[in-house]
Short mmCIF file of the C-alpha atoms (twelve columns), coordinates in Angstrom:
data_MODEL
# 
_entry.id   MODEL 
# 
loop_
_atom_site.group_PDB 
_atom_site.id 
_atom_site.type_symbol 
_atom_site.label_atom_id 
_atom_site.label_alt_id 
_atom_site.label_comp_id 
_atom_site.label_asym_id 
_atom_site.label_seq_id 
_atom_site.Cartn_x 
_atom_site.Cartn_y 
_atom_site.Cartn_z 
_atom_site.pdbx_PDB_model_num 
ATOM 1   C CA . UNK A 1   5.267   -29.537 -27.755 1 
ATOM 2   C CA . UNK A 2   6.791   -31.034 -24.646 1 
ATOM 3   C CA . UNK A 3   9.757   -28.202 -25.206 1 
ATOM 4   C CA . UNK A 4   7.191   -25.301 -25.668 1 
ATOM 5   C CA . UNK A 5   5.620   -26.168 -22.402 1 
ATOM 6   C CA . UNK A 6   7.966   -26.206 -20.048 1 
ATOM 7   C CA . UNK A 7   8.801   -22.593 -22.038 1 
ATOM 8   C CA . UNK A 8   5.328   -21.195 -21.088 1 
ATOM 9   C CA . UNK A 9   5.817   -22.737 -17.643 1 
ATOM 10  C CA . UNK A 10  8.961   -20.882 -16.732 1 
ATOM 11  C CA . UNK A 11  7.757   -17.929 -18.004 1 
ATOM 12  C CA . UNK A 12  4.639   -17.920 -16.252 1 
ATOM 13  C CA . UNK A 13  6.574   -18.913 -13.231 1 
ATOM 14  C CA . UNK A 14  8.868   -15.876 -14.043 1 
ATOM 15  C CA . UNK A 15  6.054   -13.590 -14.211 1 
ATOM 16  C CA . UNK A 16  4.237   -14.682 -10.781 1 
ATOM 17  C CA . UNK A 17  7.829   -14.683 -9.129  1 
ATOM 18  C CA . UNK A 18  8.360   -11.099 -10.458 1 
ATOM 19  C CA . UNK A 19  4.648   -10.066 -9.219  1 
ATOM 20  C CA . UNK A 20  5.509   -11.512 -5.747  1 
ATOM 21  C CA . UNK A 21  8.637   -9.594  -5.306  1 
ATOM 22  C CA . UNK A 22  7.210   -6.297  -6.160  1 
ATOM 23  C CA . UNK A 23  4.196   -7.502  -3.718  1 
ATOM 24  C CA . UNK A 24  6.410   -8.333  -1.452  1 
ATOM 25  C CA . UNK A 25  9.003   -5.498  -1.589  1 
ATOM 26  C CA . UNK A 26  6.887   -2.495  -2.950  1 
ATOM 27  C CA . UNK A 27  7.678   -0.372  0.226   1 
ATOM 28  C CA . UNK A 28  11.300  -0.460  -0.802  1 
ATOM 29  C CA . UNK A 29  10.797  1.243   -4.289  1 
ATOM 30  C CA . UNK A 30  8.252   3.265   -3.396  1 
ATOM 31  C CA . UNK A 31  10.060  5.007   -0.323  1 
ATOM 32  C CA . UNK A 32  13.661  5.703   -0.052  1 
ATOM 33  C CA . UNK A 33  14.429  6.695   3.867   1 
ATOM 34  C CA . UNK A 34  17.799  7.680   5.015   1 
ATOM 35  C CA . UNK A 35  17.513  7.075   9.009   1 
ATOM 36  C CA . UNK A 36  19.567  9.382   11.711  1 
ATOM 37  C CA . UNK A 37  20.448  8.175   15.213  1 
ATOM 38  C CA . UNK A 38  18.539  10.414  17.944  1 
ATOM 39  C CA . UNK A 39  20.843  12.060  18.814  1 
ATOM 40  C CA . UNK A 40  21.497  13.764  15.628  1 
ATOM 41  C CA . UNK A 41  22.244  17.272  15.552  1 
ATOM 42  C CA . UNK A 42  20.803  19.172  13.108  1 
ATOM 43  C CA . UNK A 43  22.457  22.308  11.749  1 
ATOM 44  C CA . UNK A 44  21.781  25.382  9.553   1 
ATOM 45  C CA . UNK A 45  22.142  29.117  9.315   1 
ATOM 46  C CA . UNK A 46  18.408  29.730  9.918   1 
ATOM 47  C CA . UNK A 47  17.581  30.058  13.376  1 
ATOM 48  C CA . UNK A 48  14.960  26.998  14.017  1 
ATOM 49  C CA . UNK A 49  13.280  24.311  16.417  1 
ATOM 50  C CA . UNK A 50  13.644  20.410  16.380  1 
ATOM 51  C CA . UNK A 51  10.946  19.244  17.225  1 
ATOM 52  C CA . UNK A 52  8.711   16.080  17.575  1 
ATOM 53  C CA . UNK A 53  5.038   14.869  17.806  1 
ATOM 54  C CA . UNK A 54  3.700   11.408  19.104  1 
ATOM 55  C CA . UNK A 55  0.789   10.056  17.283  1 
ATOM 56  C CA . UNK A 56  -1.979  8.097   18.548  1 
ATOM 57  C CA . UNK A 57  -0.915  4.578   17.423  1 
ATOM 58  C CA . UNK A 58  3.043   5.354   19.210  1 
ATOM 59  C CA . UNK A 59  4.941   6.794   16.508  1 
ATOM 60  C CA . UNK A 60  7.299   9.781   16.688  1 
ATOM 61  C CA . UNK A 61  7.727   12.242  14.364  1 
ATOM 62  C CA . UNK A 62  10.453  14.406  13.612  1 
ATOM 63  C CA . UNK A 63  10.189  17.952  12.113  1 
ATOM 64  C CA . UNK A 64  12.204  21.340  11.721  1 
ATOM 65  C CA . UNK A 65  9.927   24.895  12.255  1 
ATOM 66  C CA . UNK A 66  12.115  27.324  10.718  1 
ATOM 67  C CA . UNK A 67  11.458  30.748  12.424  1 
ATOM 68  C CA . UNK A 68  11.802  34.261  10.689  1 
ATOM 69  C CA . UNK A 69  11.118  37.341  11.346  1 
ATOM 70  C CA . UNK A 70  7.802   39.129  11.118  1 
ATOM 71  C CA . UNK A 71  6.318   36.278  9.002   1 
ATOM 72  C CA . UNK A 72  3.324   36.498  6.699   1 
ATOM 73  C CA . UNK A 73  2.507   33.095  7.430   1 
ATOM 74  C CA . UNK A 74  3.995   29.666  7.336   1 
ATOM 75  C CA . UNK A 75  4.723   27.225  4.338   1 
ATOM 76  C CA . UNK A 76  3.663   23.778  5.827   1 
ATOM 77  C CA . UNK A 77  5.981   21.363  3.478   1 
ATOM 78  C CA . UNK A 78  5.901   17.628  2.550   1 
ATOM 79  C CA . UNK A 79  9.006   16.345  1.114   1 
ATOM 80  C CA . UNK A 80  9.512   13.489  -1.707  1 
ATOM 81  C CA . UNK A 81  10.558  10.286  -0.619  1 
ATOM 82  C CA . UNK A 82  13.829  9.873   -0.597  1 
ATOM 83  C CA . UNK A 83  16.792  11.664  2.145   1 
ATOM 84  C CA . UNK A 84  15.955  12.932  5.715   1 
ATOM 85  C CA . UNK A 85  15.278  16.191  7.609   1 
ATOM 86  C CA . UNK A 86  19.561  16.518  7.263   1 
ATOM 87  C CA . UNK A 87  18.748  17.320  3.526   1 
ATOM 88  C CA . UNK A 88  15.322  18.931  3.346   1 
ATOM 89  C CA . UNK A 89  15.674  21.388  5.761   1 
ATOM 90  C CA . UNK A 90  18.535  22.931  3.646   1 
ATOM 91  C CA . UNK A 91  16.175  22.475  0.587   1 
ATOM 92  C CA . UNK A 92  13.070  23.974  2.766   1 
ATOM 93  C CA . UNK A 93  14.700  26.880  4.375   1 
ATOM 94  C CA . UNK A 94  15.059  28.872  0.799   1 
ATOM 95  C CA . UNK A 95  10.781  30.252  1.014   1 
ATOM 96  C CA . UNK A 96  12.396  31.912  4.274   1 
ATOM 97  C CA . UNK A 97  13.809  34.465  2.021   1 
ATOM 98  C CA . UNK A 98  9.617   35.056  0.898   1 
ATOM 99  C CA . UNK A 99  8.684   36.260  4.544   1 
ATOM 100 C CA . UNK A 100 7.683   32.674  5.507   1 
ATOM 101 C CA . UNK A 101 8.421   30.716  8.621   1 
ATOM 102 C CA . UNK A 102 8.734   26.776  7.209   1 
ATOM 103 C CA . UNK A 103 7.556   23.583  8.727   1 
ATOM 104 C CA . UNK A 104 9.155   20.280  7.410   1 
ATOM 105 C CA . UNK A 105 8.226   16.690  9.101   1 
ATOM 106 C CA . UNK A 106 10.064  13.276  8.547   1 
ATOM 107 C CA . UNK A 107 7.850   10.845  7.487   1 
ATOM 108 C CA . UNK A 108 7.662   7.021   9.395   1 
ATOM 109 C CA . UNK A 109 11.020  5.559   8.832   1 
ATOM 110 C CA . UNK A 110 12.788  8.572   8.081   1 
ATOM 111 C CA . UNK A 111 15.555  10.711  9.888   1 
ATOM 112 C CA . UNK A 112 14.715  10.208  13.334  1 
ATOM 113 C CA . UNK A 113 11.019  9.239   12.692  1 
ATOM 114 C CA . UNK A 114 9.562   6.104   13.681  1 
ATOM 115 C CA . UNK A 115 6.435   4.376   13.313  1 
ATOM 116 C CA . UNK A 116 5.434   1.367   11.158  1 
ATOM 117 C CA . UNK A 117 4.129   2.905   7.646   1 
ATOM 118 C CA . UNK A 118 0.742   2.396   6.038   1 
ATOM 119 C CA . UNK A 119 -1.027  4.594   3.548   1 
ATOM 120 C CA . UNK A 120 -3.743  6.184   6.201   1 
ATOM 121 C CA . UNK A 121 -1.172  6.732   8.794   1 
ATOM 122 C CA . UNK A 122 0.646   8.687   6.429   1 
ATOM 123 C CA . UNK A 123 -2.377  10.974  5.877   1 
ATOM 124 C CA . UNK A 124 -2.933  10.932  9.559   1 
ATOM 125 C CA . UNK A 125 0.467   12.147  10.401  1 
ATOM 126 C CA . UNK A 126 0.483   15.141  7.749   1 
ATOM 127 C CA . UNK A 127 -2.579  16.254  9.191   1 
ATOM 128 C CA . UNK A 128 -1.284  15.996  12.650  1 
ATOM 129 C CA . UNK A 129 1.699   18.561  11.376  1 
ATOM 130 C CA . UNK A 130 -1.329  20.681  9.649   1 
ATOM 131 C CA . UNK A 131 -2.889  21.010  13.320  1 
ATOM 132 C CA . UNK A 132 0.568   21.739  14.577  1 
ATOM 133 C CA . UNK A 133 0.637   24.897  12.045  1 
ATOM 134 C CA . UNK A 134 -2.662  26.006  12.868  1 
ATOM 135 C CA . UNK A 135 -1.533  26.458  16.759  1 
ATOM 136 C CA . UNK A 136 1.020   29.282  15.453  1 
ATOM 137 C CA . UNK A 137 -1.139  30.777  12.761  1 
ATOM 138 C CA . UNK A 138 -5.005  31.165  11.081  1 
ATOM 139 C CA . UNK A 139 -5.512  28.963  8.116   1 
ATOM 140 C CA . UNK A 140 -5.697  31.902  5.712   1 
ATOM 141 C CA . UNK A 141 -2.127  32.460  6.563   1 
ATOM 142 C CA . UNK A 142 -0.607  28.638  5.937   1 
ATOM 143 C CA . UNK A 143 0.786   27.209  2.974   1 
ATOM 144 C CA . UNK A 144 0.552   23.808  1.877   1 
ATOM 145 C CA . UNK A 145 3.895   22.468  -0.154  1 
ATOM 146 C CA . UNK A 146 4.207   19.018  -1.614  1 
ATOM 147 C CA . UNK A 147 6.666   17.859  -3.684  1 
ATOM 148 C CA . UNK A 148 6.810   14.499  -5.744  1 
ATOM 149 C CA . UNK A 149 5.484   11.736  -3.329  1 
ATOM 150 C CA . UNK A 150 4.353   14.480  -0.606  1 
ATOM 151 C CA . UNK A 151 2.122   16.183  -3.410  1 
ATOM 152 C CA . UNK A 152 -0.302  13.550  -2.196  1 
ATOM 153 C CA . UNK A 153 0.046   14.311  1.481   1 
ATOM 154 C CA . UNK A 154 -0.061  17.910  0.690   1 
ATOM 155 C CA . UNK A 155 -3.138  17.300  -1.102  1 
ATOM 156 C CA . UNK A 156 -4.957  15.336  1.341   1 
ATOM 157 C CA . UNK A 157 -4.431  17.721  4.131   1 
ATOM 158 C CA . UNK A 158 -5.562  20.975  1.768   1 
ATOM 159 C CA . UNK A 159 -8.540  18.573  0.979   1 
ATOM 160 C CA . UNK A 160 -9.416  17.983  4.912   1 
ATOM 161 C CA . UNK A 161 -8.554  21.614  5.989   1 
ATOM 162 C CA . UNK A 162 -8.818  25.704  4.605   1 
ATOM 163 C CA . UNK A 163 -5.597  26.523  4.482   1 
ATOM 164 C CA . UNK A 164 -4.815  29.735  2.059   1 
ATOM 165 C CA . UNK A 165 -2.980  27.420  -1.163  1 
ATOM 166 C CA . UNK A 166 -1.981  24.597  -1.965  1 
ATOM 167 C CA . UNK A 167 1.784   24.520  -3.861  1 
ATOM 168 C CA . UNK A 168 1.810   21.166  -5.429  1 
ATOM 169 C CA . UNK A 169 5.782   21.036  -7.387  1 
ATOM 170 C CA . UNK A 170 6.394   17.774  -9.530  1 
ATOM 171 C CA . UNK A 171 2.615   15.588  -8.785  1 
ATOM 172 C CA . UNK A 172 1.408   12.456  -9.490  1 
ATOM 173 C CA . UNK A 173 -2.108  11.955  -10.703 1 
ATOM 174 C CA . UNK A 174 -2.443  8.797   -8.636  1 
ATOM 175 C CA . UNK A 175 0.235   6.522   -7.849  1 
ATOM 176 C CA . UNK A 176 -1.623  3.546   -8.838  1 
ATOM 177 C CA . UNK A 177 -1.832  4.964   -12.084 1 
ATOM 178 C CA . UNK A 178 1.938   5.800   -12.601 1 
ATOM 179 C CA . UNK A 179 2.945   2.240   -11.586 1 
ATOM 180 C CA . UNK A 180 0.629   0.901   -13.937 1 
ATOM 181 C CA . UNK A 181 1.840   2.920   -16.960 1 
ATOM 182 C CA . UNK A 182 6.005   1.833   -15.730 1 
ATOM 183 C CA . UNK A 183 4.874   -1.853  -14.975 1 
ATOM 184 C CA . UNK A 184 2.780   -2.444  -17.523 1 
ATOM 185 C CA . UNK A 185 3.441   -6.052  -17.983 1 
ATOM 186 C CA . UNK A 186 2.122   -6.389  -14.227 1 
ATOM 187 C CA . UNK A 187 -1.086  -6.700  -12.353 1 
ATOM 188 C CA . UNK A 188 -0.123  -3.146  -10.211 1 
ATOM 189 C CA . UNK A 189 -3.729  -2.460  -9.264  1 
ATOM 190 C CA . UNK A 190 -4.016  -5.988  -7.668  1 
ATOM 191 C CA . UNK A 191 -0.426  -5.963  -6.222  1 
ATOM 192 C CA . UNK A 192 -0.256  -2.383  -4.675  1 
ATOM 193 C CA . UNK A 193 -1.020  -1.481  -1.468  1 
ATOM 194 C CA . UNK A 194 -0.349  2.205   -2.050  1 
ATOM 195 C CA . UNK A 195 -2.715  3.754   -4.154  1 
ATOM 196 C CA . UNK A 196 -2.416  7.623   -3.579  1 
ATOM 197 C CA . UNK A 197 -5.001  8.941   -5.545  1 
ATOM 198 C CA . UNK A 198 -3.892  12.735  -5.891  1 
ATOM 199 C CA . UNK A 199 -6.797  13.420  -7.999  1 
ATOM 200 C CA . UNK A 200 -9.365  12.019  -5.605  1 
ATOM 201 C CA . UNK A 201 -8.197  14.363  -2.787  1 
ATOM 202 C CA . UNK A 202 -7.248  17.664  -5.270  1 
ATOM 203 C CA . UNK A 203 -11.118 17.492  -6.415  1 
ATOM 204 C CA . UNK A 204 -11.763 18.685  -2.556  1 
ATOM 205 C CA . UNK A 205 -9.580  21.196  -2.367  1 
ATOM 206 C CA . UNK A 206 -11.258 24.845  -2.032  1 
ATOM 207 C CA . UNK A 207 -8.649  26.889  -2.088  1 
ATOM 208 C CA . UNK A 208 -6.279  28.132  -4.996  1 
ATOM 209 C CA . UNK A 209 -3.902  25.419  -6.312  1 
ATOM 210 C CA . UNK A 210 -0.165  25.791  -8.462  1 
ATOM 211 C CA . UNK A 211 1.062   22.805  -9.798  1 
ATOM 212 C CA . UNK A 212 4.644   23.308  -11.451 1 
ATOM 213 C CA . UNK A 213 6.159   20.418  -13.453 1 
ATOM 214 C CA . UNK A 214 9.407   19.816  -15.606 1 
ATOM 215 C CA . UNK A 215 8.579   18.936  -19.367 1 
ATOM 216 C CA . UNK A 216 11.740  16.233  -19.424 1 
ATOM 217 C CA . UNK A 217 10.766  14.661  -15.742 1 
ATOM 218 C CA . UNK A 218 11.900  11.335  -15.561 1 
ATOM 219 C CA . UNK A 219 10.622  10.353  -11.987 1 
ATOM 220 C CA . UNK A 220 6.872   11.736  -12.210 1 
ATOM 221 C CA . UNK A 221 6.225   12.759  -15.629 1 
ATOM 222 C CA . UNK A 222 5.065   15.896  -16.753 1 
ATOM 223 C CA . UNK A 223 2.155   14.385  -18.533 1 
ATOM 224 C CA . UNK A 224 1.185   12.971  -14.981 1 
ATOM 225 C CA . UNK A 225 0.619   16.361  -13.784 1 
ATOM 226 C CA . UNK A 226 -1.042  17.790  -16.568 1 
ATOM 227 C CA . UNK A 227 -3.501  14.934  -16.312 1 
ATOM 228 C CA . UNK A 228 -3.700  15.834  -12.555 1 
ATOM 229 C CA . UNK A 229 -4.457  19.622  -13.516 1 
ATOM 230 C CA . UNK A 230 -6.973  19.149  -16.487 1 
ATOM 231 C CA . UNK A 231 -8.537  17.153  -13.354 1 
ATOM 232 C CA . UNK A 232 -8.948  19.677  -10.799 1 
ATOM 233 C CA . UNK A 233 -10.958 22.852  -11.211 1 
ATOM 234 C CA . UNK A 234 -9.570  25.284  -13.773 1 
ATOM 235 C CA . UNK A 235 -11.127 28.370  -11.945 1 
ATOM 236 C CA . UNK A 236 -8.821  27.558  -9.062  1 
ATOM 237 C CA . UNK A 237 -5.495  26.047  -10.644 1 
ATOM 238 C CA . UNK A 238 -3.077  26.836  -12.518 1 
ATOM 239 C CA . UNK A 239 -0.154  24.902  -14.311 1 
ATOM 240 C CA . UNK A 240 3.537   25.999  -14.553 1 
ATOM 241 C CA . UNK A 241 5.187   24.464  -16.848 1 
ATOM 242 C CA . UNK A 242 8.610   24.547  -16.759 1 
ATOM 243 C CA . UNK A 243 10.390  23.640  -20.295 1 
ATOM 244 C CA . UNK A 244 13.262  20.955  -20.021 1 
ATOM 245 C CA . UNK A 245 12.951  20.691  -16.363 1 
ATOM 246 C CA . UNK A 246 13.692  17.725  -14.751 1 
ATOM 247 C CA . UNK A 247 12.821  16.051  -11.285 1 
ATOM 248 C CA . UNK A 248 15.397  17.266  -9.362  1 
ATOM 249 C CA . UNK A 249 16.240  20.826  -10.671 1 
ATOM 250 C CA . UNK A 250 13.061  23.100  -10.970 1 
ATOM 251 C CA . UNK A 251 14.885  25.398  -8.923  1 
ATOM 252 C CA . UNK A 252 17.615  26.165  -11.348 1 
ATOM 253 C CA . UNK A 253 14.892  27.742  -13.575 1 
ATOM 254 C CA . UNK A 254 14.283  31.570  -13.753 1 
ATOM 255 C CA . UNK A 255 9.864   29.969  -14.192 1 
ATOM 256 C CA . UNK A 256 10.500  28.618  -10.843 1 
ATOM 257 C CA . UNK A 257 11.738  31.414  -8.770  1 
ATOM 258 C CA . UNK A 258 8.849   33.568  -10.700 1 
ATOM 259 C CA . UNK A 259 6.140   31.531  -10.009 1 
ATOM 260 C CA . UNK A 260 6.935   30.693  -6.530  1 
ATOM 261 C CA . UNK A 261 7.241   35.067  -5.952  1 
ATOM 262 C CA . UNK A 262 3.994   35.564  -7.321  1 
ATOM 263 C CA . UNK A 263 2.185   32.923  -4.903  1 
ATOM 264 C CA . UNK A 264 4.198   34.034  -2.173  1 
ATOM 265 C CA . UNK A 265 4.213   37.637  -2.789  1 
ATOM 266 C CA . UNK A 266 7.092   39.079  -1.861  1 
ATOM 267 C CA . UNK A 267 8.051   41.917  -1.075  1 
# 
């Protein structure tokens, strides 16, 4: 009896060690920065502008406005969290080739942006970069972008603002929700400090809505976003699904290019 005590005990001890940590260090598994010195110069084909916005509580934020010709509009993009500005405006500058000009921010701690993160300043600074957008063009003619973690940001802004659609590629219902179904052995909803709730902000959204999600996504999976979409208003979104796509490689996929030509409407 003795024996099967002191079994229970380490394992409970185990369990509340293991909840600390992911208390503790939950910032480091949720984002992944990759930090540039200032004086970083960025580089790429497309003619663009560095350029960088102070927010109210002293960060600095770091974005690229990629310029073309005669746009339609501009595609207002939140990345995923992991790389810098160094990566993402390579990935960012392709809806150039749609007629779009493209603006891409850093979040807090990444590339050249500082700041100390929180959930709320996260929302604040995507909406700061919405504003930003709406200085260069009407709402009806801005497109909101999000991809994996920024789906949320993307969401929240289309949710606060009128902008002409919202492009949501690989989403998350609710991030509380997707840590509790990979942790399950954990209390997440007590422990996280992150909740995200994609679905809270997508139900105020007015304005059309695209998800498009891999069926073999290991990162966010697919049946994340299909819960997201069956969600949100069907007389406003639609769901591309794109069959044995993964996290990383939508863009490989004949679906993708299609889909993203139709909402863009190119020429």
């Amino acid at each position: 009896m003795k024996r099967l005590k002191k079994i229970i005990g380490a394992l409970l001890g185990l369990y509340v060690l293991i909840s600390l940590l992911m208390f503790l260090f939950q910032e480091k598994l949720i984002f992944l920065p990759t930090t540039l010195p200032q004086e970083y110069q960025y580089s790429f084909p497309q003619e663009f502008d560095e350029l960088f916005l102070e927010t109210e509580d002293g960060a600095r934020l770091n974005a690229l406005h990629f310029k073309t010709e005669n746009p339609k509009g501009i595609l207002l993009y939140y990345h995923g969290n992991a790389g810098d500005l160094s990566r993402w405006g390579i990935v960012t500058s392709y809806f150039m080739e749609y007629g779009y000009d493209v603006l891409v921010m850093d979040y807090r701690t990444y590339g050249k942006s500082t700041g100390k993160l929180s959930e709320e300043a996260l929302y604040q600074d995507a909406d700061l970069f919405y504003k930003k957008a709406k200085e260069w063009f009407p709402e009806d003619r801005i497109v909101v972008y999000g991809r994996s973690l920024g789906t949320t940001f993307a969401t929240y802004v289309a949710s606060q603002n009128h902008p002409s659609k919202l492009i949501l590629e690989s989403p998350f219902y609710g991030l509380k929700e997707l840590a509790q179904e990979r942790y399950w052995f954990l209390p997440v909803g007590a422990l996280l400090r992150y909740k995200f709730p994609t679905w809270q902000y997508g139900e105020e959204v007015d304005c059309p809505i695209v998800i498009i999600h891999g069926t073999e996504d290991l990162v966010v999976p697919y049946e994340s976003g299909e819960r997201l979409y069956k969600t949100l208003p069907k007389a406003q979104t639609t769901l591309v699904t794109i069959s044995g796509g993964s996290h990383n490689n939508l863009i490989d996929f004949t679906v993708y290019h299609d889909a993203i030509r139709k909402e863009l409407q190119a020429d």
